[in-house]
N, C-alpha and C positions, 0 to 999 in steps of 0.2 A: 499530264502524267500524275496517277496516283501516288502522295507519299506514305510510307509504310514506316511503321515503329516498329524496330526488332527490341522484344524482351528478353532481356538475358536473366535466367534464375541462376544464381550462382551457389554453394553452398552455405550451409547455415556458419555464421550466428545470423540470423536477421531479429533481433530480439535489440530494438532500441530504448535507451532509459533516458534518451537527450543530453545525454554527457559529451563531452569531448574527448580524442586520445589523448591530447594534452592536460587534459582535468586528470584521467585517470591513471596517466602513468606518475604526474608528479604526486601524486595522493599513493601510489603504490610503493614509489621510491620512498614514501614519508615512511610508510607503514614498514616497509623493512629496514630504515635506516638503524632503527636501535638495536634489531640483530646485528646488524654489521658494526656499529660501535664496540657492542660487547666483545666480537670477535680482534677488535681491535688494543679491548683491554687485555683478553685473552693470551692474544700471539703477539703484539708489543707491531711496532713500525714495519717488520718484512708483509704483515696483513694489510697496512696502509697502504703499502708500494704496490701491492697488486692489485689492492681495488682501484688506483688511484691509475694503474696503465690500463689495466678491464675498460675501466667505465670509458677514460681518455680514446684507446685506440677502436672503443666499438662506434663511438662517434666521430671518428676519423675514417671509418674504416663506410659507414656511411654516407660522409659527405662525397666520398669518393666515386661512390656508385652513383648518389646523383649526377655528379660532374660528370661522368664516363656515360650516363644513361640520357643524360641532356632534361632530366627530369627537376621538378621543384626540390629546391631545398627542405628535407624533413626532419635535421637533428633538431629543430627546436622542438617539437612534439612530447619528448622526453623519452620516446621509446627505445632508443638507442643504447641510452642511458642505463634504462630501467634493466637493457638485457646486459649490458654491461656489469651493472651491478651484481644481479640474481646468479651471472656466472662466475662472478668474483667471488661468490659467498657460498660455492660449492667447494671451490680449490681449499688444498693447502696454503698458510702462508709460504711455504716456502717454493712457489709454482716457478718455476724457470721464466722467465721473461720472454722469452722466445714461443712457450708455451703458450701465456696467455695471449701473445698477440694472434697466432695461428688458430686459437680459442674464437677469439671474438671475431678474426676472421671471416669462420666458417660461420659463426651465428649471425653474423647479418649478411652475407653475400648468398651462402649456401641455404640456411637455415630460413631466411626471412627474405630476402629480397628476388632470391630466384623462382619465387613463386608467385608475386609480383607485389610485395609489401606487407604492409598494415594487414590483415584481414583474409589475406589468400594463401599464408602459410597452412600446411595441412600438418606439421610436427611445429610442437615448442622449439623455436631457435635455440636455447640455453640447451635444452634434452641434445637435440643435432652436434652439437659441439659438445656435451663432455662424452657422449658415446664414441666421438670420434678418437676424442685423446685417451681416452679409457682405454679406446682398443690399440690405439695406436703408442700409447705412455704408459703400459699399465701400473709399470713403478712408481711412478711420481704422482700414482693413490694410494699408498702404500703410508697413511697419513702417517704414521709412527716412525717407519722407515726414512720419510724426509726428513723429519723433524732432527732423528741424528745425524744423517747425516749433513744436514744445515750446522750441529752442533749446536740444537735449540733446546734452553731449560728448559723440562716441561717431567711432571709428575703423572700427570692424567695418563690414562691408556683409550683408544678406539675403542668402545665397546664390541661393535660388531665380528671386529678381525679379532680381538680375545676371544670373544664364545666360538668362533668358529673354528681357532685354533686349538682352546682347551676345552671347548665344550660346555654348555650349561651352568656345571659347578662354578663357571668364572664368575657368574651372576650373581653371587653375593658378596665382589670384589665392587660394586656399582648398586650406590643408592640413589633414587630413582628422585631425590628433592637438587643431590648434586648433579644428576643429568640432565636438569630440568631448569638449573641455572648456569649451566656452559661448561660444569666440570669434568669434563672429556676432551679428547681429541678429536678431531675432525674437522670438515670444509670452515671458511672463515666466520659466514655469516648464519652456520648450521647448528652450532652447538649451545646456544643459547634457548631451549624451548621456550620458556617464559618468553622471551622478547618476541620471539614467531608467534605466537597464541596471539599473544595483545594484537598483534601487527594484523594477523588473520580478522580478529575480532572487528576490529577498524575498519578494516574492509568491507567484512559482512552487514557492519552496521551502516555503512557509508552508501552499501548499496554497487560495491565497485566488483567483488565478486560472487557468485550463490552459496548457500550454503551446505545445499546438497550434494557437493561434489564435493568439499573439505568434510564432509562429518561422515558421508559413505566412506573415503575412502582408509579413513582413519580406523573408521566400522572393521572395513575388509580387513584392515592391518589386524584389530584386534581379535575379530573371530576366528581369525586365518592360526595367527599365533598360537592363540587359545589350544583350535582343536589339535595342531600339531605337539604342542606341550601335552595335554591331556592323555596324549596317544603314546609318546614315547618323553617323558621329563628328563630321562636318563640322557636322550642327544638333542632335545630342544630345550631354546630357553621361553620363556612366560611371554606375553604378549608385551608388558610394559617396558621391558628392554627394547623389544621392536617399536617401542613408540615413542621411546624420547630418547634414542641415539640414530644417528646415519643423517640422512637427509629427509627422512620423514614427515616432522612437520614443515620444512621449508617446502614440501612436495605440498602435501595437503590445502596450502593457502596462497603461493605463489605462482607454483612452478601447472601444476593439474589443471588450476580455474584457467589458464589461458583462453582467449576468449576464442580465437577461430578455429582454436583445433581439439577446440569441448563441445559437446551439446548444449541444448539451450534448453530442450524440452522436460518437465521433471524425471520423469521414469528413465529418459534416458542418461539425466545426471547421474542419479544415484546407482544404476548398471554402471556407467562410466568409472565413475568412482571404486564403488565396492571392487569391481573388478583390477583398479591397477594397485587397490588394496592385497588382494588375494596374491596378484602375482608380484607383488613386492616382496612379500613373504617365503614366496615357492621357490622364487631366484634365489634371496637367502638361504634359504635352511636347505634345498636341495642343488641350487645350481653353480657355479666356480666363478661368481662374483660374489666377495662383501658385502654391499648393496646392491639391491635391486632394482631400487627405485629410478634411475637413470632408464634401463630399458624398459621394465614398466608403463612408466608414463608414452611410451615411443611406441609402446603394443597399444594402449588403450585409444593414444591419439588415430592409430591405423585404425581403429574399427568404429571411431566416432560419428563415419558418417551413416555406417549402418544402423548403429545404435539411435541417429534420429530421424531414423524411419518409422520408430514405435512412437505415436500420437494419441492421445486420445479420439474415442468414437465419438464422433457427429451427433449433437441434440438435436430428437429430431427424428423424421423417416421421411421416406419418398413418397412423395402422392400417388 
């Protein structure tokens, strides 16, 4: 009897660098840990407590599925972790406890595992979970909102839900060196730029994500901005408010490079990117969320795999 090998092609990434999951989540966990400290000086112990159940119930929430799936144990890998963290550092400190577990939940059961792990996810786990609580909590994004009603000291304001509510003229209530060093409101591990840059930087340099997906999409952010300031200043704000408050740069470096549910190929990084640039922008300034960037990233990962169908042409002709 003849034996026969069935190939399976499965969807991209196929783009090896020889690294391991385990190299590159614990190098990615490095690379954000100093946003999330910041966030720590920030918002004082209630930011502790949540990264500390995030991270804890997303690697509980994992072994679980192992056990239930009769599969190898994979919290040691660090990916667990790694989503754990990246979703702790979207919330408020003041996220209900209840919240974050049905959070990390949905990111590794829904988000990552039921597509059947590592590398077959077709949306970012973290994206999957806060859309869900967004649509399902929407108060409890309401960063400002928590903060009182936690009855949390805090002087900073959300930049985004200011301009949106008083429009434009809010924007010279927000200097762009203080938003760039965490003096704002918002997610834990988000409001720190500086800290995300280095972090992204590390990366880039490290080899662990591309760079044409972080600087497209940053691109998109600011031309997008741009043209709609240019067009009407009176009800948009400047592009640089879009780039160093929401979740922006945690998007740009962390959250967008996800490796199975980005492209691999260039032309179609830099469409990938640019594009959940653009519509991070459009959700903002025209749509009835604050931030964009959560569904954003969830539209560009939906067309990624189209997007790397565009290859370059073959060196070369047919004889």
């Amino acid at each position: 009897m003849i034996s026969q090998k069935k190939l399976i092609v499965s969807h991209a990434p196929f783009l090896h660098c020889g690294r391991s999951i385990t190299e590159k989540s614990y190098h990615t966990l490095l690379a954000a840990l100093p946003a999330a400290i910041a966030g720590f000086f920030f918002f004082g112990m209630p930011a502790v407590g949540v990264v500390s159940l995030s991270i804890s119930s997303a690697i509980l929430w994992e072994l679980l599925f192992n056990t239930i799936s009769r599969r190898k144990v994979t919290i040691g890998d660090g990916d667990a972790a790694l989503i754990g963290l990246l979703f702790a550092m979207l919330l408020p400190a003041t996220m209900p406890w209840y919240a974050v577990i049905v959070g990390t939940f949905v990111a590794i059961f829904i988000g990552k595992q039921i597509f059947g792990g590592i590398g077959g996810n077709s949306f970012s786990p973290v994206m999957v979970a806060m859309a869900i609580l967004m649509v399902s909590w929407t108060d409890m994004f309401d960063f400002e909102g928590m903060l009182v009603a936690y009855q949390f000291d805090f002087s900073a304001l959300y930049p985004l839900a200011t301009l949106k509510h008083l429009g434009p003229e809010a924007a010279s209530q927000f200097n762009c060196l203080d938003l760039l060093i965490g003096q704002q409101v918002g997610g834990i591990g988000a409001t720190c730029g500086l800290a995300l840059i280095l972090g992204g930087i590390y990366l880039i340099l490290r080899g662990f994500i591309r760079w044409e997906i972080s600087i497209s999409f940053l691109a998109g952010i600011i031309v997008t901005a741009y043209l709609f300031h240019v067009t009407d200043s009176q009800q948009y704000a400047g592009p640089m408010i879009h780039l160093l408050s929401g979740y922006t740069l945690i998007a740009a470096f962390f959250l967008a490079t996800e490796d199975s549910s980005s492209p691999v190929n260039m032309t179609p990084m830099l469409l990938y990117g640019a594009l959940g640039g653009v519509m991070t922008v459009l959700i903002r300034n025209i749509g009835s969320y604050v931030d964009g960037v959560v569904f954003a990233i969830l539209f560009i990962n939906c067309i990624s795999p189209l997007l790397d169908k565009i290859r370059p042409k073959a060196i070369g002709k047919v004889v």
